[in-house]
Jmol script that loads the backbone (N, CA, C; Angstrom):
load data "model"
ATOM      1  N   UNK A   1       0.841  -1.187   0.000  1.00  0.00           N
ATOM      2  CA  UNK A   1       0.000   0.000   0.000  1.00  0.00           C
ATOM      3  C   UNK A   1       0.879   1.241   0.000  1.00  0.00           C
ATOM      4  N   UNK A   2       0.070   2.259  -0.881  1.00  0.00           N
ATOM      5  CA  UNK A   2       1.060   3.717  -0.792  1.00  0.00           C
ATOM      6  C   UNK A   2       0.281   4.495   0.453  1.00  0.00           C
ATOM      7  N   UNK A   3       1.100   5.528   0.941  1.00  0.00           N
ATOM      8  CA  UNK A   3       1.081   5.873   2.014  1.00  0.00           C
ATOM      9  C   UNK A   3       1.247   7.107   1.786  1.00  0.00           C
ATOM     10  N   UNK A   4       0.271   8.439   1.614  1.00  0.00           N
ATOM     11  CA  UNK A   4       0.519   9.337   1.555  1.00  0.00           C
ATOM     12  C   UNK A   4       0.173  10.449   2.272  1.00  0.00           C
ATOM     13  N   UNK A   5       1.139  11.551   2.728  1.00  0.00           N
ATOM     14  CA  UNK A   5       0.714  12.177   3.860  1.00  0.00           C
ATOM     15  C   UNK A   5       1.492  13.426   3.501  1.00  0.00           C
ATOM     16  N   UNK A   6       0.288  14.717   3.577  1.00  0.00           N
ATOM     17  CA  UNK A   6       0.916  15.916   3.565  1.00  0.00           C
ATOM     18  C   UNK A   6       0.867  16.964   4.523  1.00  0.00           C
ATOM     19  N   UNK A   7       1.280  17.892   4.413  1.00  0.00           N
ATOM     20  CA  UNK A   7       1.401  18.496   6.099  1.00  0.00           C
ATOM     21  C   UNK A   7       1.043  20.008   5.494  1.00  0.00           C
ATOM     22  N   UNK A   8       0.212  20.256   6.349  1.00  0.00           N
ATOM     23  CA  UNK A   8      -0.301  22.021   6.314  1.00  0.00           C
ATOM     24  C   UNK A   8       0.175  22.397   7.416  1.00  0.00           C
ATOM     25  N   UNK A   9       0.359  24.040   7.722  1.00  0.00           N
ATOM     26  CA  UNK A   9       1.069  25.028   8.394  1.00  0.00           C
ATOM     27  C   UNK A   9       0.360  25.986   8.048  1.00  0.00           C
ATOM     28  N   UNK A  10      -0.719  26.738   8.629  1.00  0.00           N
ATOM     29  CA  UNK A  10      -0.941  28.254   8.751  1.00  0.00           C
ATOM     30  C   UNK A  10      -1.793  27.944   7.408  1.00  0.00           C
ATOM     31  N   UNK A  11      -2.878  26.691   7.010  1.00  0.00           N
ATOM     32  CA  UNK A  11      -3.108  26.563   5.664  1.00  0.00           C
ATOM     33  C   UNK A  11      -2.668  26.498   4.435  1.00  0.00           C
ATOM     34  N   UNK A  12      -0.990  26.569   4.352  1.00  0.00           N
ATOM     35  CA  UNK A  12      -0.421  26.026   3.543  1.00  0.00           C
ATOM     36  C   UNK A  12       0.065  24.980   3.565  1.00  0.00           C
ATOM     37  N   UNK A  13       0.046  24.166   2.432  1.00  0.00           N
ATOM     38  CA  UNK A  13       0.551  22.361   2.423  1.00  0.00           C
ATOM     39  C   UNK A  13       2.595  23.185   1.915  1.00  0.00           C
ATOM     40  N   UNK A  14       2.541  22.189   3.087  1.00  0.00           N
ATOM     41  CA  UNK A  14       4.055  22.916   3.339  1.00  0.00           C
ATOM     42  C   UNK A  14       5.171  21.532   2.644  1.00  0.00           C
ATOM     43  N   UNK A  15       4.626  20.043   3.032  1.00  0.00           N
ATOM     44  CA  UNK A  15       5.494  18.567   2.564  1.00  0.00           C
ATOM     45  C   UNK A  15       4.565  17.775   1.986  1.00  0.00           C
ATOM     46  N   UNK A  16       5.187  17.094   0.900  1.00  0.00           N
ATOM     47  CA  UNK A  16       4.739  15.671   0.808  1.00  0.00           C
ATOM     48  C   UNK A  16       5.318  14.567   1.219  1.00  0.00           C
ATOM     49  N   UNK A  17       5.201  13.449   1.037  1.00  0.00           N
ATOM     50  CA  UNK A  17       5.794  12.343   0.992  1.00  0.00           C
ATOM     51  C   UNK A  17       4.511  11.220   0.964  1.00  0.00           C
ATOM     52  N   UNK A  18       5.217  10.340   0.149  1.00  0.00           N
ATOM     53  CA  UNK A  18       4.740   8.982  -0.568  1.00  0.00           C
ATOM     54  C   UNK A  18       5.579   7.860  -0.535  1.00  0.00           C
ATOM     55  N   UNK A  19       5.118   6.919   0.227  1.00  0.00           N
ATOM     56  CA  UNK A  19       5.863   5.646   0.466  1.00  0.00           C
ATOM     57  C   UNK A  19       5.357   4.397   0.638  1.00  0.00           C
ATOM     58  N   UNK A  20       5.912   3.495  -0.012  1.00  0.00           N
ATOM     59  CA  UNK A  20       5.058   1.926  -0.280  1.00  0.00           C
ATOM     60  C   UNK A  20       5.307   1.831  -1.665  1.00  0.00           C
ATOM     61  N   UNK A  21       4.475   1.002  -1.685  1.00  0.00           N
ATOM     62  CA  UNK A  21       4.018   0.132  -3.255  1.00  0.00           C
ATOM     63  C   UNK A  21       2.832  -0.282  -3.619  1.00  0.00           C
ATOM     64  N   UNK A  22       1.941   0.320  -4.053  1.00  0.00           N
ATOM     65  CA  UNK A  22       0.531   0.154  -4.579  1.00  0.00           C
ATOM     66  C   UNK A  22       0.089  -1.213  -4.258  1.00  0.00           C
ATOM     67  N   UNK A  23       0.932  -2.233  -4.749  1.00  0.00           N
ATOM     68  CA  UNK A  23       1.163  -4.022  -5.019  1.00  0.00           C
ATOM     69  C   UNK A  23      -0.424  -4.225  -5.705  1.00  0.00           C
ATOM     70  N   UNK A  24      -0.872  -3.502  -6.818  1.00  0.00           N
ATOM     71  CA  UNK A  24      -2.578  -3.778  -7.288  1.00  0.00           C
ATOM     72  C   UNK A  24      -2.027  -5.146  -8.383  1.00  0.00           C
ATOM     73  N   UNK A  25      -0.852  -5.314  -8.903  1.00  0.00           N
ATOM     74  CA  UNK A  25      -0.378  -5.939 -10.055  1.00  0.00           C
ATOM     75  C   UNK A  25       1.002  -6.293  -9.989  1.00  0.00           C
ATOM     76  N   UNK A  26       1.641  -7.064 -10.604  1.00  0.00           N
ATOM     77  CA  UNK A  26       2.919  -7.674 -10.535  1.00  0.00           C
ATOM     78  C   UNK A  26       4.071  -6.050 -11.167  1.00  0.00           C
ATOM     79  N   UNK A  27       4.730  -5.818 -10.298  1.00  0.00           N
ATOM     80  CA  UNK A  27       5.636  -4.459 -10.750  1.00  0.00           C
ATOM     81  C   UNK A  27       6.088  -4.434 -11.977  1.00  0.00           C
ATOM     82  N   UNK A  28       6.024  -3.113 -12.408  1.00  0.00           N
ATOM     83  CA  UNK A  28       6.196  -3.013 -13.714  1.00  0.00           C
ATOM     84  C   UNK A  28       4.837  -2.859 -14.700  1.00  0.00           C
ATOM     85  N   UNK A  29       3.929  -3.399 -13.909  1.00  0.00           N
ATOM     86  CA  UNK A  29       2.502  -3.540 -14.225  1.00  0.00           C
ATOM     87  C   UNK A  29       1.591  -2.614 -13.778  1.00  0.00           C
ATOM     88  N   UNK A  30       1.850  -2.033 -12.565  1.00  0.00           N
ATOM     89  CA  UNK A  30       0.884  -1.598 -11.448  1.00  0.00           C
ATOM     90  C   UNK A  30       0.574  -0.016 -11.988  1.00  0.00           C
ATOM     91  N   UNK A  31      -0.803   0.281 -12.438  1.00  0.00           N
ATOM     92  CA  UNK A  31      -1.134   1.430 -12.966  1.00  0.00           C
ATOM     93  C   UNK A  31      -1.289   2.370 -11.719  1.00  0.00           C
ATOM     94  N   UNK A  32      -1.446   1.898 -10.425  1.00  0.00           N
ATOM     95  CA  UNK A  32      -1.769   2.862  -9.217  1.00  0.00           C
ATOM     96  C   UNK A  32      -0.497   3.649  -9.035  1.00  0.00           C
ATOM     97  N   UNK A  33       0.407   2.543  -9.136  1.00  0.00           N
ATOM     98  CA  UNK A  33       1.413   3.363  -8.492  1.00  0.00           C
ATOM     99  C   UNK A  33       2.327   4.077  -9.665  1.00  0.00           C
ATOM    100  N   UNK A  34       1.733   3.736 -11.020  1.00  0.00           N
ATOM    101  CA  UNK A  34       2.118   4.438 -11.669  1.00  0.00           C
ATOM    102  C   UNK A  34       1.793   5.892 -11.718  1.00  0.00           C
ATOM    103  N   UNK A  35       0.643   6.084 -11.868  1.00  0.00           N
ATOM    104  CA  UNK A  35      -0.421   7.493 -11.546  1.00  0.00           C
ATOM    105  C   UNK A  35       0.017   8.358 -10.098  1.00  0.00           C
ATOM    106  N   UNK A  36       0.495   7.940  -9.142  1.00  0.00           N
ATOM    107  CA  UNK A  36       1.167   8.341  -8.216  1.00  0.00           C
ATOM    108  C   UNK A  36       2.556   8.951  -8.064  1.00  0.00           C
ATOM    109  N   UNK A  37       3.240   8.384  -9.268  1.00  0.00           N
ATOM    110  CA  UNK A  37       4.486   8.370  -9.106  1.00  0.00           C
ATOM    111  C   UNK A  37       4.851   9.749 -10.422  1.00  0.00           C
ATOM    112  N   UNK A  38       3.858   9.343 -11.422  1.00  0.00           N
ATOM    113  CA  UNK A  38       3.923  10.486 -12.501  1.00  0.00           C
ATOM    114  C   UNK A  38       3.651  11.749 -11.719  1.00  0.00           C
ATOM    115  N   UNK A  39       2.396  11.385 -11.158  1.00  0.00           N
ATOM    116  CA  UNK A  39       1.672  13.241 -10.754  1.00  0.00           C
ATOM    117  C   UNK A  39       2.864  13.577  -9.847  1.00  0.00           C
ATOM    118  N   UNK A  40       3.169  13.075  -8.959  1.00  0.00           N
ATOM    119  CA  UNK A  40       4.264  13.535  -7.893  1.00  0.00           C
ATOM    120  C   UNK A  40       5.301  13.799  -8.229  1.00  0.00           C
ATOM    121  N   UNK A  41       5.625  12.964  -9.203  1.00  0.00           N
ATOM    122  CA  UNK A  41       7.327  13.803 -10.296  1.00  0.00           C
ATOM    123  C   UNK A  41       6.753  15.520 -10.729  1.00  0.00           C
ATOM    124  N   UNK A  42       5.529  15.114 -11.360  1.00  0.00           N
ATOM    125  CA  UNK A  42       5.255  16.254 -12.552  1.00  0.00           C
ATOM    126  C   UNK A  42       5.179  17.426 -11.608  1.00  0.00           C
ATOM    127  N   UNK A  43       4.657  17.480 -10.391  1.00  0.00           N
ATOM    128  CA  UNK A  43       4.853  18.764  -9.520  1.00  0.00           C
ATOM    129  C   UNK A  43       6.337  19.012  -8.933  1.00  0.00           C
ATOM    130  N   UNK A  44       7.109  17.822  -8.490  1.00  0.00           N
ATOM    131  CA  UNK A  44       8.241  18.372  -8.354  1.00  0.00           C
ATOM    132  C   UNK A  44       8.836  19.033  -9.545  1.00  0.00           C
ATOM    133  N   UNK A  45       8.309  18.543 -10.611  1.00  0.00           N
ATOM    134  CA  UNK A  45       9.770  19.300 -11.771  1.00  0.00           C
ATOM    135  C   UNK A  45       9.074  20.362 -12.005  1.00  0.00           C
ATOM    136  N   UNK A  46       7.578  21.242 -11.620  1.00  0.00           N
ATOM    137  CA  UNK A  46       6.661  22.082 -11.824  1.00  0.00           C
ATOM    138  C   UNK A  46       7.266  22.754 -11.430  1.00  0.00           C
ATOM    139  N   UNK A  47       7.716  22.795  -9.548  1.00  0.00           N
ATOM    140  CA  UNK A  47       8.233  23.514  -8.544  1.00  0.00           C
ATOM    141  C   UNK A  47       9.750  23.920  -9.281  1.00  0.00           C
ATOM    142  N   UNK A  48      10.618  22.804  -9.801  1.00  0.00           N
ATOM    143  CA  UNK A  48      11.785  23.494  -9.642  1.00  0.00           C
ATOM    144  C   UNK A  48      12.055  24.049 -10.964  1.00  0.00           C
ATOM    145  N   UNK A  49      11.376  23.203 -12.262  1.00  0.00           N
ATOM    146  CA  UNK A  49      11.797  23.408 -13.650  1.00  0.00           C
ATOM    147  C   UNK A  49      10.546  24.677 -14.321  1.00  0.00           C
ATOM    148  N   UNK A  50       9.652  25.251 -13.830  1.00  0.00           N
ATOM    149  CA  UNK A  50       8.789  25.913 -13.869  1.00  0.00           C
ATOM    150  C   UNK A  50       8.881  27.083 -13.607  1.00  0.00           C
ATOM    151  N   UNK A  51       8.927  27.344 -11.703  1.00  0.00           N
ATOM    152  CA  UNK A  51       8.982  28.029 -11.506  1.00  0.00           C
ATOM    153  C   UNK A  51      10.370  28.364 -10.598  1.00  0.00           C
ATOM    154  N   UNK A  52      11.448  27.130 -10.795  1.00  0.00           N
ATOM    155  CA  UNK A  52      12.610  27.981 -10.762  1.00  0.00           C
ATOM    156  C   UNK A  52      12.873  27.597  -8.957  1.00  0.00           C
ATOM    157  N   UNK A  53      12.541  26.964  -8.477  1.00  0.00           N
ATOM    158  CA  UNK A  53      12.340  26.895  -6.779  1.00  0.00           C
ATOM    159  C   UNK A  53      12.911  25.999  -6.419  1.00  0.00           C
ATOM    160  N   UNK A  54      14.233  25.547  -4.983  1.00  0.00           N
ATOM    161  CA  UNK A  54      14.550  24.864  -5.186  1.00  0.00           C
ATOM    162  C   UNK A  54      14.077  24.440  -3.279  1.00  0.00           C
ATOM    163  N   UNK A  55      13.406  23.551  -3.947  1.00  0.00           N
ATOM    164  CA  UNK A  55      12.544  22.548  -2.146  1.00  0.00           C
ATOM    165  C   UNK A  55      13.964  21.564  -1.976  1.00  0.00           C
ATOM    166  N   UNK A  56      13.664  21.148  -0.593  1.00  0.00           N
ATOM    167  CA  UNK A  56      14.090  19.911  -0.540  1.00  0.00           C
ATOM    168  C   UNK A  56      13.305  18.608  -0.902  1.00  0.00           C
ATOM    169  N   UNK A  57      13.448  17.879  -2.533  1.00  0.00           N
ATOM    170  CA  UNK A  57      13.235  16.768  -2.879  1.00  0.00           C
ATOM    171  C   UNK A  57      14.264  15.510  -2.554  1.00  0.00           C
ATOM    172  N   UNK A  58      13.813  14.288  -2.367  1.00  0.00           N
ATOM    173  CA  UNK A  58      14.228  13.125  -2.128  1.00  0.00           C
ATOM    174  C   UNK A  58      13.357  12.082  -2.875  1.00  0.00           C
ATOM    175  N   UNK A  59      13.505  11.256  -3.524  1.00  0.00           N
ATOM    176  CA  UNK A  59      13.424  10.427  -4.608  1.00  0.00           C
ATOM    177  C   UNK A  59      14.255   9.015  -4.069  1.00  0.00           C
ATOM    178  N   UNK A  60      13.372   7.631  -4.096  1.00  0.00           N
ATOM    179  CA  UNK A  60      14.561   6.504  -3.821  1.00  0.00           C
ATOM    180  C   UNK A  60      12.807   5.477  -4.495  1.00  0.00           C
ATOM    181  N   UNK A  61      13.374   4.322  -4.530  1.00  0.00           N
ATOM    182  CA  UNK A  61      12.582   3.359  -4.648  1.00  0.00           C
ATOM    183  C   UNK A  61      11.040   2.872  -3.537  1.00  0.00           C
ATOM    184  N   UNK A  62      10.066   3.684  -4.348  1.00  0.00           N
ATOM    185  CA  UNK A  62       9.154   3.749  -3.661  1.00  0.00           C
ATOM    186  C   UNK A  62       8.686   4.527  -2.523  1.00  0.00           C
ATOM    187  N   UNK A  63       9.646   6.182  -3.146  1.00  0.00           N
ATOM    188  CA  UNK A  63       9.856   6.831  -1.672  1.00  0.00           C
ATOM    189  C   UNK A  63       9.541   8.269  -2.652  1.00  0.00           C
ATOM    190  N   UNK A  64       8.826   9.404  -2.054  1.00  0.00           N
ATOM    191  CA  UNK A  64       9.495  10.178  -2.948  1.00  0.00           C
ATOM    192  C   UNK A  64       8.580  11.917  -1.960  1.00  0.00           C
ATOM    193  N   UNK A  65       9.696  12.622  -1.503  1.00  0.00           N
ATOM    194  CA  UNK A  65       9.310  13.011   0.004  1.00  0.00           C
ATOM    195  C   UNK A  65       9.612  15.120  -0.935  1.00  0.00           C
ATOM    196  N   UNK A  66       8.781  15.677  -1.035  1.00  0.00           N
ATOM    197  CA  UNK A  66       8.779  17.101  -1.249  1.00  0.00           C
ATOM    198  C   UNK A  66       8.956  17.962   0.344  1.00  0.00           C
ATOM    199  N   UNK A  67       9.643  18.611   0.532  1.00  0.00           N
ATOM    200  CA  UNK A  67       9.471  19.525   1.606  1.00  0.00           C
ATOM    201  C   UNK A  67       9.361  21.041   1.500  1.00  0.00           C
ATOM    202  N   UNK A  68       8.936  22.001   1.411  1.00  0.00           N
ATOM    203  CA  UNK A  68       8.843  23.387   1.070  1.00  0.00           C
ATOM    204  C   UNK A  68       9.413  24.408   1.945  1.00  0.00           C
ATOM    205  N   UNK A  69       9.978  23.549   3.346  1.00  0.00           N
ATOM    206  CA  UNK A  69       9.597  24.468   4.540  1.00  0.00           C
ATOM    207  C   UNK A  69      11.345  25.371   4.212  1.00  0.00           C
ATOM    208  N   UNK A  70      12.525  24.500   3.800  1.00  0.00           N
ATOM    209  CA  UNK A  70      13.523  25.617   3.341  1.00  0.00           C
ATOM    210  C   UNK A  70      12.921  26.944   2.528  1.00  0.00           C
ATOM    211  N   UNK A  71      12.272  27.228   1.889  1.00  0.00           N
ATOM    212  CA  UNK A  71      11.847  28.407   0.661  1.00  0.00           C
ATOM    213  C   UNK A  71      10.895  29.445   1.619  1.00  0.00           C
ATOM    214  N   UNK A  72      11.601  30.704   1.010  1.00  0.00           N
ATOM    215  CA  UNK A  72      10.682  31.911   1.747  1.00  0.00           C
ATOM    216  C   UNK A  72       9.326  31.851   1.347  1.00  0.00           C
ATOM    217  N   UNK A  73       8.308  32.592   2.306  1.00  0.00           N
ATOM    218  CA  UNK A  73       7.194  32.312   2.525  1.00  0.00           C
ATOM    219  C   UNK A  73       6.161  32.824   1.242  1.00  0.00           C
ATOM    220  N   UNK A  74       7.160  33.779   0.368  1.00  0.00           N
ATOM    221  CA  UNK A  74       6.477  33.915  -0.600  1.00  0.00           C
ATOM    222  C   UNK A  74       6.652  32.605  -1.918  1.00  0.00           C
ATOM    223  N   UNK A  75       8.264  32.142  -1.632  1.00  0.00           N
ATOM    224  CA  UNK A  75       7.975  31.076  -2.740  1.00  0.00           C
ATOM    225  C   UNK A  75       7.030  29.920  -2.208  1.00  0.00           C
ATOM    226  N   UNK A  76       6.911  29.522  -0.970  1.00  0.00           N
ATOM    227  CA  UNK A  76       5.670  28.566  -0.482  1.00  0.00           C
ATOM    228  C   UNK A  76       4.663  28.993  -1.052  1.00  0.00           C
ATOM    229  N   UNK A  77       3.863  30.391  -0.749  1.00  0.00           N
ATOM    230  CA  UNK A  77       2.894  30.756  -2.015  1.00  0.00           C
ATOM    231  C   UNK A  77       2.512  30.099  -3.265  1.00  0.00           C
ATOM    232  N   UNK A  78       3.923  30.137  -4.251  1.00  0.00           N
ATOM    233  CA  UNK A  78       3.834  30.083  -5.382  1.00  0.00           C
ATOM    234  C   UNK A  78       3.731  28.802  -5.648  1.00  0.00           C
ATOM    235  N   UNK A  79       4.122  28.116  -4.764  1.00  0.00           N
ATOM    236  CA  UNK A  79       4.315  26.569  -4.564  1.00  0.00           C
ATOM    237  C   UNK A  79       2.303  26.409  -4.665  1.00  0.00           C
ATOM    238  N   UNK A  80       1.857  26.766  -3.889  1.00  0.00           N
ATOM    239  CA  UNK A  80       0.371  26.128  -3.393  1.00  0.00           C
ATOM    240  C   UNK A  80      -0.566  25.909  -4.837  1.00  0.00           C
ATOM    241  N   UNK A  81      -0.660  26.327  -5.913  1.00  0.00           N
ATOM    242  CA  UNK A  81      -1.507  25.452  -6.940  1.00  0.00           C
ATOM    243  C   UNK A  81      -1.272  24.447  -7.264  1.00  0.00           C
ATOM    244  N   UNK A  82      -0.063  24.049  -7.104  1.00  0.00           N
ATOM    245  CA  UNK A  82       0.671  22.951  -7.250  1.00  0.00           C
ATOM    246  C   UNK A  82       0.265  21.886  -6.564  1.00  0.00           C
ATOM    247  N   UNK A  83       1.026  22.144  -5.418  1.00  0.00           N
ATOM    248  CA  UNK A  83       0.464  21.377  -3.929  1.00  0.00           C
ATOM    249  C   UNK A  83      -0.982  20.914  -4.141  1.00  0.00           C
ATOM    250  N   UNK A  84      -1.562  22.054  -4.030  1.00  0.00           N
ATOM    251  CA  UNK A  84      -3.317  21.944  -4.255  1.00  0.00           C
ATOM    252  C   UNK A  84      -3.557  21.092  -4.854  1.00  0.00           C
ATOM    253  N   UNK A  85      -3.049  20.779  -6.548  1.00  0.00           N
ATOM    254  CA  UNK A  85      -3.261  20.168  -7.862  1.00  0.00           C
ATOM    255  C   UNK A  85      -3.123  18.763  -7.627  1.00  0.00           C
ATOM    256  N   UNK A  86      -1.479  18.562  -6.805  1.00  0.00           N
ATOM    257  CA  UNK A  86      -0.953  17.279  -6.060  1.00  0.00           C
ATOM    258  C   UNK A  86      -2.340  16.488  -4.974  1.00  0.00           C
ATOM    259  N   UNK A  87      -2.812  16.977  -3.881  1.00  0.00           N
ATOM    260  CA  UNK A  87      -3.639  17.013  -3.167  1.00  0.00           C
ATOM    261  C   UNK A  87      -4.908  16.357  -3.675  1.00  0.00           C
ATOM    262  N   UNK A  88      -5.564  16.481  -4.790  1.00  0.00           N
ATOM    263  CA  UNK A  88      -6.569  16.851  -5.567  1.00  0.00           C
ATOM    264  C   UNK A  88      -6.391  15.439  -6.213  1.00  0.00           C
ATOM    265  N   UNK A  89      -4.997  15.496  -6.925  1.00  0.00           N
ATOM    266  CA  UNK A  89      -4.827  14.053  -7.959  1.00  0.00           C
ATOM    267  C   UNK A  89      -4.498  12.908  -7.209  1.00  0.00           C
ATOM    268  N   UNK A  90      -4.169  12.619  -5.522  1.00  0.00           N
ATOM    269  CA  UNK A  90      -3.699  11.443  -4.961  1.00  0.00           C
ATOM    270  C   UNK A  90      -5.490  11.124  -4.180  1.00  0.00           C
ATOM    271  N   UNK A  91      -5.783  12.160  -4.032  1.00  0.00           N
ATOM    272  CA  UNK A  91      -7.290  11.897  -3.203  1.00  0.00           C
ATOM    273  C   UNK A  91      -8.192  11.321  -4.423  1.00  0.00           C
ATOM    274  N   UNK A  92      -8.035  11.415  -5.662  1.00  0.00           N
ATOM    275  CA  UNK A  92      -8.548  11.047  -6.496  1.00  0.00           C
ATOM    276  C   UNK A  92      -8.625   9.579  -6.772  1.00  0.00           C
ATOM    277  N   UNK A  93      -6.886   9.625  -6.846  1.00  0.00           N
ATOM    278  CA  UNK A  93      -6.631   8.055  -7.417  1.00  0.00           C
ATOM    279  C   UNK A  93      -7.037   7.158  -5.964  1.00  0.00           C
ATOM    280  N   UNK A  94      -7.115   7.519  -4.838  1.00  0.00           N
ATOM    281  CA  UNK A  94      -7.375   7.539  -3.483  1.00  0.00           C
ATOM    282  C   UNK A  94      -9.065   6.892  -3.545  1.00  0.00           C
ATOM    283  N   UNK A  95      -9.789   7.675  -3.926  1.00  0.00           N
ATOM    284  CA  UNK A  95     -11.008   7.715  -4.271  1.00  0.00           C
ATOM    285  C   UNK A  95     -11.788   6.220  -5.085  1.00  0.00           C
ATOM    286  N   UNK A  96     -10.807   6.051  -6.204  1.00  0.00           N
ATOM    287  CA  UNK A  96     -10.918   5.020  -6.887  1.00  0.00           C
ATOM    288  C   UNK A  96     -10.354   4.051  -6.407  1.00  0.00           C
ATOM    289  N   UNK A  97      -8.815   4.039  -6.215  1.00  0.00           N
ATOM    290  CA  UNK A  97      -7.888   2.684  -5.763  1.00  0.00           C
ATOM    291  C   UNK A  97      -7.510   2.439  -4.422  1.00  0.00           C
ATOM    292  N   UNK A  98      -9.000   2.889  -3.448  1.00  0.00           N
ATOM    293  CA  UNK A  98      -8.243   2.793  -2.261  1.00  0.00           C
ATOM    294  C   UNK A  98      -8.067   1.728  -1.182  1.00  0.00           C
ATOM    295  N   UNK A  99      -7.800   0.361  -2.017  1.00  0.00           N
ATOM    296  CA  UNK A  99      -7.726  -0.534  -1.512  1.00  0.00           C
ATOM    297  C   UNK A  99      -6.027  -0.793  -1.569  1.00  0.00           C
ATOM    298  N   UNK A 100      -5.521   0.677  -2.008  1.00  0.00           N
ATOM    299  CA  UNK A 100      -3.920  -0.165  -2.608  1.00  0.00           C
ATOM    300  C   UNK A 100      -3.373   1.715  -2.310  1.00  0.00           C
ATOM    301  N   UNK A 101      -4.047   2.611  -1.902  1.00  0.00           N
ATOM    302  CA  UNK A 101      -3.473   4.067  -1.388  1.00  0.00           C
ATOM    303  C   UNK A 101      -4.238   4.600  -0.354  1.00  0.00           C
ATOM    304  N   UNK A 102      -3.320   5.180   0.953  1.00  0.00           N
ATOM    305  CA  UNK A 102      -4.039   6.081   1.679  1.00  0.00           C
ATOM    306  C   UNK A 102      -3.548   7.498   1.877  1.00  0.00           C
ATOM    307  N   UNK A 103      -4.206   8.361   1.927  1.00  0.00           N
ATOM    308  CA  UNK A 103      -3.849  10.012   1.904  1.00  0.00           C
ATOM    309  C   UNK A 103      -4.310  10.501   2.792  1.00  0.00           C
ATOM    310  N   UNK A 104      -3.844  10.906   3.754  1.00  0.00           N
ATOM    311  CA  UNK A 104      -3.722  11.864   5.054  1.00  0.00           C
ATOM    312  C   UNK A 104      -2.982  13.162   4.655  1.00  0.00           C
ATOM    313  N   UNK A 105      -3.935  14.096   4.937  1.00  0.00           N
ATOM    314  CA  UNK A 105      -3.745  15.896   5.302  1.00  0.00           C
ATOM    315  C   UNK A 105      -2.959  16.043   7.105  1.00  0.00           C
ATOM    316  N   UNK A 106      -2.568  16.360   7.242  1.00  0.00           N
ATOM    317  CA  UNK A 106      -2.290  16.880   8.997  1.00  0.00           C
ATOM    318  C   UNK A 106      -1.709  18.329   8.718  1.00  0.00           C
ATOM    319  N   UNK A 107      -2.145  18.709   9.951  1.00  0.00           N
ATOM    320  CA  UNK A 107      -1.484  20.331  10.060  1.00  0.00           C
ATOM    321  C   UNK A 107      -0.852  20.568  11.261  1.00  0.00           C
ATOM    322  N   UNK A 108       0.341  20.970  10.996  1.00  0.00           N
ATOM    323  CA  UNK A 108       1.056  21.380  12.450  1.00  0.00           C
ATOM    324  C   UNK A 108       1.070  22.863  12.732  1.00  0.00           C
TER     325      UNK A 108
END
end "model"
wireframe off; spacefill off
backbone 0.3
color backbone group
């Protein structure tokens, strides 16, 4: 199962992170964790190849952890459609496949 959990601060989603393995299909196969793994790239390279921002990302096998909280409070801003967009597309696939993903919001 993927494991996903993002963290708000003052109403901004400040981290991600995603960890596990869908396991819906034999790897290499698995469309869940494919859809997970695309959208969550496509906002990191949004954040840095987009708009130029550099978060702390971490990337490993079945791991893949965004943090925002290094970047001034205006690039967190610029960060949040993103985030939002991210948020939006895991609760989705969440929605449909959630026998194989879970997504937790928390706010500190």
């Amino acid at each position: 199962m993927v494991k996903v959990v993002l963290t708000r601060d003052s109403g901004k989603l400040i981290s991600y992170r995603a960890s596990g393995h869908a396991g819906s299909v034999d790897e290499g196969y698995d469309m869940v964790c494919s859809a997970i793994s695309a959208s969550s790239i496509m906002i990191a390279n949004g954040i840095t190849d987009v708009l130029n921002l550099e978060p702390s990302i971490t990337v490993d096998d079945g791991f893949l952890h965004i943090d925002l909280r290094n970047l001034a409070p205006g690039e967190v801003e610029k960060c949040q459609v993103l985030m939002e967009t991210l948020l939006l597309g895991v609760k989705s696939i969440e929605q449909n496949y959630g026998k194989y993903i879970i997504v937790k919001v928390k706010e500190v």
